[in-house]
C-alpha positions, 0 to 999 in steps of 0.5 A: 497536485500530487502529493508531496514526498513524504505526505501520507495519501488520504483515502476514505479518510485514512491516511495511507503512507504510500510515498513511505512505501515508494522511498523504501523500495527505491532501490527494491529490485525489479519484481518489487518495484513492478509489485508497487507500481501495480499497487498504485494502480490498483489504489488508484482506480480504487481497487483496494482489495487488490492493492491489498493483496499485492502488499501481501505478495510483496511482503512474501518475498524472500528479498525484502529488508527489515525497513522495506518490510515494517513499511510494507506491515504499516501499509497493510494495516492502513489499507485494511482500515481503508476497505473497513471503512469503504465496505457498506455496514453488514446486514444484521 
C-alpha cells in the first residue's frame, strides 16, 4: 500500500523523505505544490534526474521558509545518491 505518513520512501535502496517534503510544503502556495506534484511524478516513472532538477527549481524560490528549505537541501542529497546508485559504473 502507500507508505505511511512519515515513512521515508526507498528507491534504489536509499531512503528518500518524500512524506517529510510533502508535510513541509502542506500550506507551501500553488507554484510549490505544483513543483512537488511534478516531482512525485517524476519519482515515480523513475525520472530521477528530473525529479532532481525540479528540487532544484523548488529551492530557488524566494518564498520558501527555513524548515521547507532544510526539507528540500535533505531530499537533494538523498536523490543525489539515488541517481549515484542507479547510474551504471563509468568505463574506466
Amino acid at each position: 500500500g502507500p507508505a505511511e505518513q512519515g515513512e521515508a520512501t526507498e528507491i534504489n535502496g536509499v531512503k528518500v523523505d518524500i512524506a517529510k517534503l510533502e508535510a513541509a510544503f502542506a500550506d507551501a502556495p500553488e507554484a510549490l505544490r505544483t513543483s512537488l506534484s511534478k516531482f512525485r511524478m517524476n519519482i515515480r516513472y523513475g525520472q530521477h534526474v528530473e525529479a532532481l532538477a525540479e528540487l532544484d527549481k523548488m529551492l530557488s524560490d524566494a518564498g520558501i521558509t527555513e524548515p521547507q528549505k532544510q526539507a528540500i537541501t535533505t531530499v537533494i542529497e538523498q536523490m543525489k545518491q539515488v541517481i549515484s546508485k542507479a547510474a551504471p559504473p563509468a568505463a574506466q
